[in-house]
Every structure is written in C-alpha cells, then in structure tokens.
C-alpha positions as CSV (number, residue, x, y, z in Angstrom):
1,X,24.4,3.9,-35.9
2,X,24.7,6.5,-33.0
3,X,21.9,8.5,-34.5
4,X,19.4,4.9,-34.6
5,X,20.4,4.3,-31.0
6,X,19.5,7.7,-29.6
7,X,16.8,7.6,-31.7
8,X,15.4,4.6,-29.5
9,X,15.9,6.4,-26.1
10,X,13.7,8.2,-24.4
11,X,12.9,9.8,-20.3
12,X,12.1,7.1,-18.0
13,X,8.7,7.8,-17.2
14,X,5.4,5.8,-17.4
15,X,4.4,7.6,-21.0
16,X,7.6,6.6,-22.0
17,X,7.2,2.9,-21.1
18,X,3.2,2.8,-22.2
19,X,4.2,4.0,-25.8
20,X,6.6,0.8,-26.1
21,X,3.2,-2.0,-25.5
22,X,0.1,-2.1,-27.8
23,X,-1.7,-1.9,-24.9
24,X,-1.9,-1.9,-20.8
25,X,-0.3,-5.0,-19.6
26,X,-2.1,-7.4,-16.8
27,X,1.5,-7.6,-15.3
28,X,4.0,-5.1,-16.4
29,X,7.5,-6.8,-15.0
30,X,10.6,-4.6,-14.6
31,X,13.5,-6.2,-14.1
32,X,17.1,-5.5,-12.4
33,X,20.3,-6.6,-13.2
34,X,21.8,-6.7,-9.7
35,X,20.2,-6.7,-6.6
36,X,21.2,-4.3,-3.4
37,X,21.7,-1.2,-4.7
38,X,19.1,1.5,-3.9
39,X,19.2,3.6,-7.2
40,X,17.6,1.2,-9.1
41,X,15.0,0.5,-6.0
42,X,14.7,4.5,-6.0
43,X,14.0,4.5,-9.8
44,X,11.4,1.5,-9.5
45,X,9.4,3.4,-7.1
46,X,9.2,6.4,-9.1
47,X,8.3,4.6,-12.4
48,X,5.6,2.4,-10.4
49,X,4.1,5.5,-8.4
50,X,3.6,6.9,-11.7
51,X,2.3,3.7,-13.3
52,X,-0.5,3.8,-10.2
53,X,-1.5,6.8,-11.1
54,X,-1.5,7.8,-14.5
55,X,-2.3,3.6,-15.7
56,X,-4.6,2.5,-12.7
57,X,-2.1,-0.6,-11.4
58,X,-3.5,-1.6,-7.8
59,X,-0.9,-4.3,-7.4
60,X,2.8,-3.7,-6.8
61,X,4.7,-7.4,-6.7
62,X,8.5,-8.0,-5.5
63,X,10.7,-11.0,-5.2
64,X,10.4,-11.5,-1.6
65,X,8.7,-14.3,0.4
66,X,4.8,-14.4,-0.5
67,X,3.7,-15.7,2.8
68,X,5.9,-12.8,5.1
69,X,4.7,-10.1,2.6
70,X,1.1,-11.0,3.5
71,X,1.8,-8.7,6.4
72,X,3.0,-5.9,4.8
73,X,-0.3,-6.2,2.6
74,X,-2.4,-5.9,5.2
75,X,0.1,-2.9,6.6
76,X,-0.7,-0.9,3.1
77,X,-4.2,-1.8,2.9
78,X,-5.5,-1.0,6.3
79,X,-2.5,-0.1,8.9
80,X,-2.5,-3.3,10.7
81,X,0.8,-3.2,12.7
82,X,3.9,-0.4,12.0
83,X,6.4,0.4,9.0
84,X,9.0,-0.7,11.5
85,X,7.1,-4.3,12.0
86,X,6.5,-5.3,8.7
87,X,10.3,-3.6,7.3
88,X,11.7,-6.3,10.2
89,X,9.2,-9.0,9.3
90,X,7.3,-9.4,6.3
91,X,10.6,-9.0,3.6
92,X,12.5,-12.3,2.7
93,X,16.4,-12.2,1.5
94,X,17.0,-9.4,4.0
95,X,15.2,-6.5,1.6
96,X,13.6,-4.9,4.6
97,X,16.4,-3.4,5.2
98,X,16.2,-1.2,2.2
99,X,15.5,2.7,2.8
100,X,13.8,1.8,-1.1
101,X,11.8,-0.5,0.2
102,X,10.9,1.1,3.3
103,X,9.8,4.4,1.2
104,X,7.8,2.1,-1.2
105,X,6.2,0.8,1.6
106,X,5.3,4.1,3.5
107,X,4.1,5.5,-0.1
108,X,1.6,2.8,-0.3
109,X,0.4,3.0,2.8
110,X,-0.1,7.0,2.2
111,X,-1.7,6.5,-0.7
112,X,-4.3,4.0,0.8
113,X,-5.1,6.4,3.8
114,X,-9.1,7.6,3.5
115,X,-9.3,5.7,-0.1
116,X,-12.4,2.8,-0.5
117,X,-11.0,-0.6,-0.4
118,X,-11.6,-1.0,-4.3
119,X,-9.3,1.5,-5.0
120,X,-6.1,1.0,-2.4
121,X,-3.0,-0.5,-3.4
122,X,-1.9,-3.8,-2.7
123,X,1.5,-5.8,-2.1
124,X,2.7,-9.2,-2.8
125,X,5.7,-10.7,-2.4
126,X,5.5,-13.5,-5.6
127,X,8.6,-15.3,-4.7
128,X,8.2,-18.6,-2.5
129,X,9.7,-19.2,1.1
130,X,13.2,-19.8,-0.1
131,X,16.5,-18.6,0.3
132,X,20.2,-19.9,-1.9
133,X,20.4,-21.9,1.6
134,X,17.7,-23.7,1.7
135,X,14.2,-23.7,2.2
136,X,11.2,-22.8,4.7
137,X,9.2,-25.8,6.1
138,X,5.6,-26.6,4.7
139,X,4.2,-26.1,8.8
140,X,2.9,-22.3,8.1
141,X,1.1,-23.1,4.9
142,X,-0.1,-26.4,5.4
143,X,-1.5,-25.7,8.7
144,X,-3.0,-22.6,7.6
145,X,-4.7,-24.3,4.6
146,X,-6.1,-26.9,7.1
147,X,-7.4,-24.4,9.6
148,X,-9.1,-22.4,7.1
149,X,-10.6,-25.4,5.8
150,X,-11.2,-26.9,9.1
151,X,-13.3,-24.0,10.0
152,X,-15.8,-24.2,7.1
153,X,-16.5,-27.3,6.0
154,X,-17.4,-30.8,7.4
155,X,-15.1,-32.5,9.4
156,X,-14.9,-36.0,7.4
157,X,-14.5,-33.8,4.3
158,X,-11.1,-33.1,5.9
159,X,-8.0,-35.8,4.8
160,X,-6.6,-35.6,8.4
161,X,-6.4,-33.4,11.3
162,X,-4.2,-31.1,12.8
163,X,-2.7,-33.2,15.0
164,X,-1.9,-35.6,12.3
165,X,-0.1,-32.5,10.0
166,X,1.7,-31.4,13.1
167,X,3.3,-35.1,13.8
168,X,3.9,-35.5,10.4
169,X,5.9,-32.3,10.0
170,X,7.7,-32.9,12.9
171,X,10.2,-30.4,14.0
172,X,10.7,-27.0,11.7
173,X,14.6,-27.6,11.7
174,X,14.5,-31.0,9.9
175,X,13.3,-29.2,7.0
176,X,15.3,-25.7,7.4
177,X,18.6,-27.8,7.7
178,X,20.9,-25.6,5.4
179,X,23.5,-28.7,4.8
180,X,20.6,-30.0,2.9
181,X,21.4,-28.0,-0.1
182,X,25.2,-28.8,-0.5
183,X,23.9,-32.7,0.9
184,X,21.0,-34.4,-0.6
185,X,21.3,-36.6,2.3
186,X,20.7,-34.4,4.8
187,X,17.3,-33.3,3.4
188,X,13.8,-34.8,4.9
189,X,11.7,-34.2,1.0
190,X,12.1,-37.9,0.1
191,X,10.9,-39.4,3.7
192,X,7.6,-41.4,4.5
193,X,6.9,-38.7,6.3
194,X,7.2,-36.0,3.5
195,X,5.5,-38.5,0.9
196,X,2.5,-38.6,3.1
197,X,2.7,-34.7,3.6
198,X,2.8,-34.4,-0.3
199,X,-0.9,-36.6,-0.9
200,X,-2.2,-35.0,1.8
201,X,-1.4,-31.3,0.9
202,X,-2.5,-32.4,-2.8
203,X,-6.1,-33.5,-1.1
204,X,-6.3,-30.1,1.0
205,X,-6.2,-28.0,-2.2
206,X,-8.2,-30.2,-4.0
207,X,-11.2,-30.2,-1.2
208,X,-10.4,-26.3,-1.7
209,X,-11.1,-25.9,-5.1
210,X,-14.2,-28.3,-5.0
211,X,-15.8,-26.2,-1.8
212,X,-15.4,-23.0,-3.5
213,X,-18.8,-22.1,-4.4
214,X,-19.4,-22.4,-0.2
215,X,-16.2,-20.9,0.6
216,X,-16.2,-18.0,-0.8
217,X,-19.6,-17.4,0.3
218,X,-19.0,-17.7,3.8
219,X,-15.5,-15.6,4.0
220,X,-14.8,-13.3,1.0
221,X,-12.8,-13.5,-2.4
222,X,-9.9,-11.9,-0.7
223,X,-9.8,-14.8,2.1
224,X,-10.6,-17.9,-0.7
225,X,-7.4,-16.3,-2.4
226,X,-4.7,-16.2,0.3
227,X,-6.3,-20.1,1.0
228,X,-5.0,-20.9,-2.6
229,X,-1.8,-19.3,-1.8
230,X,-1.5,-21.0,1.7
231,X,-2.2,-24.8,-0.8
232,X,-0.1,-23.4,-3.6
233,X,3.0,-22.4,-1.2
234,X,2.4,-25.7,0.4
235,X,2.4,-28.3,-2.6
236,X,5.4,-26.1,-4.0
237,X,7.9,-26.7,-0.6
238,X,6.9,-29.7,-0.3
239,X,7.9,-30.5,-3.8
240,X,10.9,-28.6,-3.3
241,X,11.8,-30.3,-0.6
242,X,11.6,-33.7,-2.4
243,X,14.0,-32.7,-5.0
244,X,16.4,-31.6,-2.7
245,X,17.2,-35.0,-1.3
246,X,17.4,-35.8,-5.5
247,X,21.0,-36.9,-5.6
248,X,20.5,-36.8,-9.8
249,X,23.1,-34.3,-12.2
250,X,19.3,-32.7,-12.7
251,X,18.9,-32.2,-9.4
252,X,20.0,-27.9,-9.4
253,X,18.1,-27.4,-12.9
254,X,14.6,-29.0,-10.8
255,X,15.1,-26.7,-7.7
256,X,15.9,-23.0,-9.9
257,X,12.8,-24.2,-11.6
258,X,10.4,-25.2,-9.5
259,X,11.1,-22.1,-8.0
260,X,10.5,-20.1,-10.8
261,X,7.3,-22.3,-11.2
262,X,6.6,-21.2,-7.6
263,X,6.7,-17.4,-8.8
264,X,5.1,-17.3,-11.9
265,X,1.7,-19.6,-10.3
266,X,1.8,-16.8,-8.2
267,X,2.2,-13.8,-10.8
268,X,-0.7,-15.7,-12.7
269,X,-2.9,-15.3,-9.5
270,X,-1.9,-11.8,-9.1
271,X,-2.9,-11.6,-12.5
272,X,-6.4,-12.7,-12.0
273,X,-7.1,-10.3,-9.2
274,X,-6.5,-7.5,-11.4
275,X,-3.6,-5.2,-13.2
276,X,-0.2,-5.5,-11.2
277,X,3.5,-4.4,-11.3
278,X,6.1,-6.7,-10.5
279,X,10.1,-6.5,-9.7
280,X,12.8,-8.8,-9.8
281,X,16.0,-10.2,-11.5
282,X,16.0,-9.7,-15.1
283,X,16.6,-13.8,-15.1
284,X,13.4,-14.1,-13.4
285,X,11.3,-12.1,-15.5
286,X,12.8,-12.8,-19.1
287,X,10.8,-14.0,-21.9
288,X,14.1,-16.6,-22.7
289,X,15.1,-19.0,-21.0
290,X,18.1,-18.1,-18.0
291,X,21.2,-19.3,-17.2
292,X,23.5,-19.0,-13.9
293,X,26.6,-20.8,-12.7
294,X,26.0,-22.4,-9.6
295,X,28.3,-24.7,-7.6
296,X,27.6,-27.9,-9.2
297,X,27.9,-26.4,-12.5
298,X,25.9,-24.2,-14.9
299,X,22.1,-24.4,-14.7
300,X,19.8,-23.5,-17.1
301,X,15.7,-22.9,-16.7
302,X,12.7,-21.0,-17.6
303,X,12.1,-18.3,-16.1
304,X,9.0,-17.0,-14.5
305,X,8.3,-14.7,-16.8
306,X,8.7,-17.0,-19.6
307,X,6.1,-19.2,-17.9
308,X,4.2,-16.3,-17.3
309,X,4.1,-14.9,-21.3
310,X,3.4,-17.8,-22.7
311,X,-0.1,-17.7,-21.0
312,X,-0.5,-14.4,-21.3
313,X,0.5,-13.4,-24.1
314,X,0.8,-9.7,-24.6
315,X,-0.9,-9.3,-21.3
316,X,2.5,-9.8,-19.9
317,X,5.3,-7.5,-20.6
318,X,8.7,-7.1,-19.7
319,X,11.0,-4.1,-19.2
320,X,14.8,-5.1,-18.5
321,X,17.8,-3.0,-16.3
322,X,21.2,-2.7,-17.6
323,X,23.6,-0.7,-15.9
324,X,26.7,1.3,-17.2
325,X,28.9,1.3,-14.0
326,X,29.0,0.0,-10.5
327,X,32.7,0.9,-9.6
328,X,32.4,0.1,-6.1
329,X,31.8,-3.3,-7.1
330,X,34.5,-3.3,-9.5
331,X,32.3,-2.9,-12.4
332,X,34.0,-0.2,-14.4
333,X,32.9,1.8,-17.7
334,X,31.7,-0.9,-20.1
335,X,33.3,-1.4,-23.6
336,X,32.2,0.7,-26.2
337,X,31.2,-2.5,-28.5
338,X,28.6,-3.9,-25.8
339,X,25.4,-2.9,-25.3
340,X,26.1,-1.2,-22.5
341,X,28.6,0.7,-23.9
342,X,26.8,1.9,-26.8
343,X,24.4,3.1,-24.3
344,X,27.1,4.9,-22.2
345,X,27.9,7.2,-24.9
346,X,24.3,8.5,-24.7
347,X,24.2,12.1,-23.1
348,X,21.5,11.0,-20.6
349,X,22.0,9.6,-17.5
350,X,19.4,7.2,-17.9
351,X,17.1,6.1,-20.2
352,X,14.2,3.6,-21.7
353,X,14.9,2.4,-24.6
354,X,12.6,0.5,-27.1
355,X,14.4,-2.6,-27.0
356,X,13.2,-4.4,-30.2
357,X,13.5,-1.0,-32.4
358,X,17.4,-1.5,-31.2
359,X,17.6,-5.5,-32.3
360,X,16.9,-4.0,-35.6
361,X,19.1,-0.6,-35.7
362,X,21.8,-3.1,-34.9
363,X,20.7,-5.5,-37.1
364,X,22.7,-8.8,-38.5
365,X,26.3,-7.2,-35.7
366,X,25.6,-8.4,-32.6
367,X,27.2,-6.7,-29.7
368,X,29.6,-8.9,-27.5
369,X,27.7,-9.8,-23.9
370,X,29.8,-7.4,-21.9
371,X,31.9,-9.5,-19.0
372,X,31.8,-9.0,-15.2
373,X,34.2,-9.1,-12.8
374,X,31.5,-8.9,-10.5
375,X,29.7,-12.1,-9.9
376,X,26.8,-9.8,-8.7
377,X,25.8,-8.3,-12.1
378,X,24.9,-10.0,-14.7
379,X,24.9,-8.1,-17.9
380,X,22.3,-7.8,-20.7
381,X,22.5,-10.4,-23.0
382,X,22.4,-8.8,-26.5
383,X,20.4,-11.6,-27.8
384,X,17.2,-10.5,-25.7
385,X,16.8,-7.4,-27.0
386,X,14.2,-8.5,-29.5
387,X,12.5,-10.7,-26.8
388,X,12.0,-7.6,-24.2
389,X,9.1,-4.9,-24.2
390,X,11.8,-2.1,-23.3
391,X,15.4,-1.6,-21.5
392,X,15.8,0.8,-19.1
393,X,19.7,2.2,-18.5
394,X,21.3,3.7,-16.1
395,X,24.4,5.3,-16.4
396,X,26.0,5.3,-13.3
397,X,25.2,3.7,-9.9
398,X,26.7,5.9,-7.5
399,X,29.4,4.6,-4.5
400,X,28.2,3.8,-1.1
401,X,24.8,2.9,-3.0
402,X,24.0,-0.8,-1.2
403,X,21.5,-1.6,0.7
C-alpha cells in the first residue's frame, strides 16, 4: 500500500498538476483547508505564477469581496492607486493583511508593467459582499447599475430614478445591522421597501441585458461586464437579505447557499472572459456537496464549485489542500489510518497527489475522516478523493505562520 501511495505523489509544480486533467481547464480551483496561514498562501502563489506562465491563465480569482477587489484589478492592470491602498481597501474578510497576498498582488502588478492590455493579468475577488456577520447593503451595486444605465440609455427606459433607489434604500446601517444574523427580526430583506428594491433591481438587469447590443458599443466589453457584476451583486444581497429575516429551520441552509450561488455566477463569468485560477475553502470549491456546523445546527449545501462543474464539465477542475500539522493551532501529527496520515509518512514535505489514482490504490478500506480539535481546519474527507482532480499536501505548517 505504501508503494501505491508514493506512487501517486509527485513535486508541486504546474507540470505536475497539468499531467492530472485531460486538458487545460477554463477555471482551475485550488482549494485550502484552513484559512490564515501564509504557507499555503505562499505555495498558491508559486503554483499560480507558474500556471501564468507556463499555461497562459490571465485570471487569478480569491474568495474576497468582488465589488472591493475591483480596485485591486484596476491596481494590477494599469497602476491606478498604491499596493498600500488597495492591501487596506479592496480585500474583504480582513485578507489584506496578508504578506501572501500583498506579494501576490505586487507580482501581478510586475508582471503587467510594459505588457499590451491583451496579455496582463487580471484579479477578481468571486465571493459576494458578505461576512459570517452579516451582509453589505445593495446601495453600491444598485446605484452603480443605475448610473451606468442612466448614462446610456433613454430615460423612460429606466424603472425609477436615483432618487427613488436612494429613498428606498434608506440608511446603509439598516441593512449592515449584525444582530440580523442571530435575529431574523432585526433584518430589513422582507420589508416593502426591500420587496420594491428586489422588482426593481430585477428590471435594471433585465433593461441591461436587452440594451446590450448598444451598450457595449458605446463603453467597452470590459465596462458591460463589471455592469453585470454591479446587477448580479445587486439581485444576490438583495435576495440575501430577504432570507435573512426567514425565521424558517431552512433559513441557514438558504443563506450558505445563496452565497455559494453568489460565487459560482461569478466564477461562470470569469469563465467567459477567458482561462482563470481561483482560491478558496476546499468547501467552496468541491465537486460534493459541503457541510459545516453552524450555530443553529449543521448545514448542508452545494458548493460553488459543484455549481460550477456541473456546467462545465471538465472545463472545471479542482485541486484540494490537506495539511499534516498545524501545532500552534493544536492540530498535531495526524493518525497513521487517515488520509493525512498516510500522507505524513511520505518523505516529502509536500506533495500533489493524483487523487482519484489514490481512491483506487485504497480501494474498498476507506480511511477514517481524521478529527480536529481545531474548529479552524477541516480535514479531507476521504470520500472526495475520487470526486477531486488532485490533492496537494503539506506536511507541516510552521508556528507563528498566521496571517
């Protein structure tokens, strides 16, 4: 058995993970166990810098707030603003403060400098304007959809006008309340206000989509696409929102998936503009469906990814994390039986491994899921193996490591 698993490992490089797909991937998806902890960041960066330049990815896609990253795409594309700007501003669930991130960043922009714009880089965030606390208000999108529309096309074409959004929105903190998580109640989603908000947001997109011919036209691709992103961000708070003030047992299971749903419309649209790496939580990115214990019990959803392959197909692939150790976190040296421990024993430090070729070295014995005492990693489920492109492993994550 030792012999078939080394026999599935191999050096964590881009050759590596290209000899585990039939063929280039729109969206190649690597995944991470934990978040916080810079090796892995480290390692993502130099997989993707390779995957730029030996595959011919222009995209690179985190889970961070796709309306703040579109600064930090126009920082790598053209220099608009500094590192230190868009580090402070343009990173949601406070991943700005990475020194990963920030060297991702400055590598992008590097590699941009003196390039054509057909050839520079790109960056998305691909997750939507929400945190475990709560949730952005619709103002930013909606009233950037409006004005973008408002400046193109003919007034009566237009459902209502600015000053109709704006008193209909009201103030931001009504909708950025974070006791509206723990208390339906407290939530705004299911008010007149936010029912008229939802038709109306639903009519902007759709005057979008029927204008596009002229729109496009007039402005560029680039500026029709951050439109739809502006109508999709939009329509997906304001749907968020609603199911916040949901006072149903369901009401958890809708939110984790509609933001998953919020991801993967956006990885599809990523998807469309041309080839693109992405990184987030392996429960965001698996082909099967996730699970996570949340406060009002155990939820269970689809993942973006999920959502995301079965469009695509194998134009979507998926490479998972798994992680030996993470003592400072309590997370000690894994049991031999799990998957992780099997993979301990390996003389590397880390590895890819070709994660279905595994499924069937093990065969009909199933390794154990490994158990955390660490809420904060959640470790590979052996069951996946066969449903992931590749696993990378990393032995060790050293101490003092966290963002």
């Amino acid at each position: 058995m030792a012999t078939d698993i080394k026999d599935t490992a191999h050096a964590v490089e881009a050759a590596a993970v290209m000899r585990l797909l039939p063929a280039r991937p729109r969206l190649l998806a690597l995944g991470e166990p934990t978040h916080g902890e810079d090796t892995l960041l480290d390692l993502r960066n130099e997989l993707f810098e390779q995957l730029v330049e030996q595959e011919g990815y222009r995209t690179i896609a985190i889970e961070s707030d796709c309306m703040t990253g579109l600064a930090v795409d126009e920082y790598v594309a053209s220099g608009t603003g500094t590192l230190d700007e868009v580090m402070e501003s343009g990173f949601s669930h406070g991943w700005g403060t990475s020194a990963a991130n920030r060297e991702l960043v400055r590598w992008m922009r590097a590699y941009n400098d003196g390039r054509p714009a057909s050839e520079r880089l790109r960056f998305a965030g691909f997750d939507g304007p929400l945190e475990i606390t709560g949730a952005a208000s619709p103002r930013q999108a909606l009233t950037a959809l409006h004005a973008y529309l408002a400046a193109r096309v003919d007034a009566h074409l237009l459902p209502c006008t600015a000053e109709a959004l704006d008193r209909l929105l009201g103030p931001d903190d009504r909708w950025t309340d974070p006791a509206a998580m723990m208390d339906p109640a407290q939530s705004v989603g299911q008010s007149a206000e936010a029912g008229e908000l939802r038709l109306l947001a639903d009519d902007l997109v759709a005057l979008l989509d029927t204008q596009m011919p002229h729109l496009i036209t007039a402005t560029s691709r680039d500026d029709w696409d951050r439109a739809r992103l502006y109508g999709r961000t939009a329509t997906g708070l304001l749907r968020y929102h609603h199911w916040m003030a949901d006072t149903s047992q369901a009401r958890m299971t809708r939110l984790v998936s509609l933001r998953d749903q919020m991801m993967a419309h956006n990885l599809l649209a990523l998807a469309e503009r041309g080839p693109a790496l992405v990184h987030a939580h392996n429960s965001h990115l698996q082909r099967v469906k996730s699970t996570m214990q949340m406060w009002e019990g155990p939820v269970e959803w689809w993942s973006a990814g999920a959502l995301v392959s079965a469009q695509l197909g194998e134009a979507y692939a998926f490479v998972a994390t798994a992680l030996g150790t993470i003592r400072h976190q309590g997370v000690d040296t894994p049991p031999p039986d799990t998957v992780e421990g099997l993979l301990y024993a390996l003389p590397e430090d880390r590895c890819v491994i070709d994660a279905p070729r595994l499924a069937t070295a093990l065969g009909e014995t199933r390794p154990p899921l490994r158990v955390s005492p660490w809420f904060g990693y959640a470790p590979f489920d052996p069951g996946h193996l066969a449903h992931s492109d590749g696993l990378v492993f990393v032995k060790d994550v050293p101490t003092g490591d966290c963002v």
